[in-house]
N, C-alpha and C positions, 0 to 999 in steps of 0.2 A: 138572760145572759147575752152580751153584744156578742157580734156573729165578726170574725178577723176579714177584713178588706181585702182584695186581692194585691192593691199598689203598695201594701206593705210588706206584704210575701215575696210577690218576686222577684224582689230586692235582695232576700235571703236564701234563694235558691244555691246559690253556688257555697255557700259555709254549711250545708246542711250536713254532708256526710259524716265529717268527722264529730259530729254530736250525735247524731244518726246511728256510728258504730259504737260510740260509750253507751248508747241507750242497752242499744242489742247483745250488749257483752250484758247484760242483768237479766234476760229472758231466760236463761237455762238452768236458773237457779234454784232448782225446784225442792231442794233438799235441804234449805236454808230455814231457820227457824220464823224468817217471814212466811214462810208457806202454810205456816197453822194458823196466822193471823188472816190473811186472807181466804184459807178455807172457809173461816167464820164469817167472814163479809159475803160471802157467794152463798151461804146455805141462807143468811139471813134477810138478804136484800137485794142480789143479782139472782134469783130467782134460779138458784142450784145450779147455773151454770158456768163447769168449770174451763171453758172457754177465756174466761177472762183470768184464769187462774198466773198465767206467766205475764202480762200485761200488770197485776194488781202485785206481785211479787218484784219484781223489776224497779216500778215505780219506787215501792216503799225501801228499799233494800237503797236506792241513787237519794233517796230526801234521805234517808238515818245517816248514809255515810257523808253527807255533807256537810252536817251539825257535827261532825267528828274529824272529818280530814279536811286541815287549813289550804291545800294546795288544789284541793279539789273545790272547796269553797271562792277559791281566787279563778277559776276556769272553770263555772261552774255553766250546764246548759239555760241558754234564752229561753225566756217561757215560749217564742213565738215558736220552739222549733219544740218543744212540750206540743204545743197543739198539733201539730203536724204529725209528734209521733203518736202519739193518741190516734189521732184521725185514722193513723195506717194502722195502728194495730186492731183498734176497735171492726174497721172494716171486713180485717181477716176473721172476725169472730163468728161462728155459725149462732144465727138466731139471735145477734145484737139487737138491745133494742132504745141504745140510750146514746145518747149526743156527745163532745169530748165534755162539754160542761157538763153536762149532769153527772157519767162517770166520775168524771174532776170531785166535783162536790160531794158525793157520797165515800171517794178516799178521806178525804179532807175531814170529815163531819164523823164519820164513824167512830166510835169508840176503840174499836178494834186498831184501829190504824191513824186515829188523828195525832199523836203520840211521834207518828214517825213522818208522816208530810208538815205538820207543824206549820200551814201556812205557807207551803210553798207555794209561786206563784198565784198568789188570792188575789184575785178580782183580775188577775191578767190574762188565764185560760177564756179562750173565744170560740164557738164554734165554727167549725171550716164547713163552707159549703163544698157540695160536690165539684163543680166546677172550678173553685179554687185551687181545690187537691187537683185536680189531674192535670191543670196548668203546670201547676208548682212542680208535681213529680216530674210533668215533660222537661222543663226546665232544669230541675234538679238531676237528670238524668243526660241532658246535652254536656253539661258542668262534667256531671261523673267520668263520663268519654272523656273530655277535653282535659281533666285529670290524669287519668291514667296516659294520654299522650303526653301532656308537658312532663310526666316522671322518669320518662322513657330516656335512659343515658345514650350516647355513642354506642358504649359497650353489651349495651341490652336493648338492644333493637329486635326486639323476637314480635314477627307477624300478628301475631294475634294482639297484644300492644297495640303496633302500627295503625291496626285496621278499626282502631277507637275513633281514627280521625273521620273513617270514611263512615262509622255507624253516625258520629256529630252532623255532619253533611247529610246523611240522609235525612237523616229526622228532621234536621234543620231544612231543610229545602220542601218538603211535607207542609209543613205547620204554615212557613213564611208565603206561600202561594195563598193564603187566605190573608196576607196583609195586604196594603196601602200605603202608598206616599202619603197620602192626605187623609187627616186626622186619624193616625194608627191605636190601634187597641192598647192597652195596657199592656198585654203581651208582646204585641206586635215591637212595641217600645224596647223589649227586654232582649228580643231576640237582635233589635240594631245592635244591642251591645255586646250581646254575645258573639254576633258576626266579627267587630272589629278584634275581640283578642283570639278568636278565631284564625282571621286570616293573619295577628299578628305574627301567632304561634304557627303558620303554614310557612311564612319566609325564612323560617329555621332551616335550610338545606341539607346540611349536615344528619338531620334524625330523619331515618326513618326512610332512605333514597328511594328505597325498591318500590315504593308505594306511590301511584299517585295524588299530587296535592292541589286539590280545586280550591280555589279558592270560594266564598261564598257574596251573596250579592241579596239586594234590596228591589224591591220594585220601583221602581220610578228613578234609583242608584245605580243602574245599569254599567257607567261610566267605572265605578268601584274597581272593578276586576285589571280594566288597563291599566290603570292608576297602579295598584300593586303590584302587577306586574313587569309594569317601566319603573319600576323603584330599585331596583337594584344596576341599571342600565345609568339612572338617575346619578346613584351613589358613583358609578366608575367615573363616569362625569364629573363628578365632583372631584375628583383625586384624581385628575388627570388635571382639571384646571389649577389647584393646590401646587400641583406637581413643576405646570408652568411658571405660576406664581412665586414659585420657589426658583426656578432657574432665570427670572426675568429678575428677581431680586439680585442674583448674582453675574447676571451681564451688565442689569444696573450700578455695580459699584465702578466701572470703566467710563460711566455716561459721561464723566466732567472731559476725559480725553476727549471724546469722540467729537462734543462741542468743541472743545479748543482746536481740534485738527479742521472742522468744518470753518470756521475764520482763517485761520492761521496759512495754513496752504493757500488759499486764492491771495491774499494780502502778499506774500512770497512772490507769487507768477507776477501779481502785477509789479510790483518792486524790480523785479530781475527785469522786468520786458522793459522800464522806463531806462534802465542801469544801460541796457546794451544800444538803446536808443541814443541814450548822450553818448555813448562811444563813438557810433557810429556817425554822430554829426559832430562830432569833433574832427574824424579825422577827414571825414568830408572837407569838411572847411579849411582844416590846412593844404590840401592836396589843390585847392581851388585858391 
C-alpha cells in the first residue's frame, strides 16, 4: 500500500476539523445495529479486540449513509482526511497492531461489512507515517486556535477565546525556531503561511483589546514585524494624501483665475505707468 507524502497533507491541515467532527459524531454509536456487524469482524479477524469496536462502527454507519443521503454524498469526507482519521483513531487503540491500510482493507473485504463501505475510497487510503501525523496534527492544531479566534464577535470576546491567539504564537514560535531562510522544510514552508493570515487576523483591533497581539516572524524575515506594524500609520497616510488630493482638486477649479490675474495685473501697472508718463510730458511741454 503507498505510504501518503507529507507535501500533500499539510496542505490540508486547516479543513481538517470540520470532517474531523462528522467523523466523531459516529463513534458513540454503540447501540446501532452496525454494532453486531462489527462484533463479528473483531471476534474473527481483529483478534477479539474490542478496541477497535467504535472506530469499525463509525466507519461503516458514515459509508451506509452515504449510498443513502444525496446531501451528504454532495459533502462527503476526502479520503486524505479518512487516513488521518484512521491514523488517530487506530493510535488510541490498546494493543493495535495494524496500519490505516490494512484496517482499511479488511473493512472493505469482509463479508460482514463489505456490504456497507462498498468501495469506499479503494486504492486512495495510504498509510501515514509517524512523523507525518504529528506534523499534520501541529498544524492542524495552530489552524484549530486561529479558528476559534477569527469566530470570536465584538460581542463575545470572552478570555479564554481571546487567548487561542496567544496558544497559536506559542506553538508557533516553538516549532518555527527550527526553521531557515534557506531551503526551508516542507513544514517550515507551511508555517510561512500560516504566519501571514496570522498576523493578518492580529490587525483586527477591534477583537479581542485586552489581550496582547504579537505579531509573528520568520527567520531571516526579521523586517516582517515593522512592516505590519507601520501599516496602519501607512493607511492614515494614505487618507490624509486622498484627503489633500481632494481639496487641491477643489482649489483647482479657481487655477484659470489665478493665471489670468498673474498676466493681467502687471500688463495694467505697466499700461497706467506709461498713461501718466505722457501726461506728464505733455504738460511739461506746454509750460516750456
Amino acid at each position: 500500500m503507498a505510504t501518503a507524502t507529507h507535501e500533500e497533507y499539510y496542505k490540508l491541515a486547516d479543513g481538517y476539523m470540520s470532517y474531523k467532527n462528522e467523523l466523531d459524531s459516529y463513534l458513540n454509536d454503540s447501540h446501532s445495529h452496525y454494532n453486531s456487524y462489527c462484533k463479528a469482524i473483531i471476534t474473527s479477524v481483529l483478534g477479539n479486540n474490542l478496541g477497535y469496536i467504535q472506530t469499525c462502527v463509525a466507519f461503516l454507519k458514515y459509508s451506509d449513509n452515504l449510498k443513502q443521503d444525496e446531501f451528504l454524498l454532495k459533502d462527503n469526507v476526502p479520503c486524505e482526511y479518512f487516513n488521518i482519521w484512521f491514523k488517530e483513531q487506530l493510535r488510541n487503540i490498546p494493543n493495535n497492531i495494524y496500519d490505516v491500510s490494512e484496517f482499511y482493507n479488511i473493512l472493505n473485504s469482509h463479508h460482514q461489512s463489505k456490504q456497507f463501505v462498498n468501495d469506499l475510497c479503494v486504492g486512495k487510503i495510504k498509510d501515514i507515517d509517524d512523523s507525518l501525523f504529528k506534523n499534520f496534527q501541529f498544524l492542524h492544531n495552530l489552524y484549530y486556535n486561529l479558528n476559534i479566534y477569527q469566530s470570536i464577535s465584538e460581542e463575545h470576546d470572552e478570555l479564554s477565546y481571546c487567548n487561542s491567539a496567544t496558544k497559536c504564537r506559542e506553538s508557533y514560535e516553538t516549532e518555527v525556531s527550527n526553521c531557515t531562510s534557506t531551503n526551508p522544510s516542507l513544514l517550515c514552508k507551511e508555517l510561512m503561511k500560516f504566519k501571514e493570515q496570522y498576523n493578518s487576523e492580529m490587525q483586527i483591533k477591534e477583537k479581542c483589546p485586552n489581550i496582547e497581539k504579537k505579531i509573528l516572524s520568520y527567520p531571516g524575515h526579521e523586517d516582517t514585524a515593522q512592516q505590519l506594524e507601520s501599516r496602519d500609520s501607512q493607511s492614515a497616510f494614505q487618507t490624509r494624501s486622498a484627503s489633500r488630493g481632494e481639496d487641491s482638486r477643489e482649489v483647482g477649479s479657481s487655477e484659470p483665475n489665478s493665471i489670468h490675474d498673474s498676466i493681467v495685473i502687471p500688463v495694467s501697472v505697466i499700461l497706467l505707468i506709461s498713461f501718466l508718463f505722457l501726461i506728464f510730458y505733455k504738460v511739461y511741454n506746454n509750460n516750456f
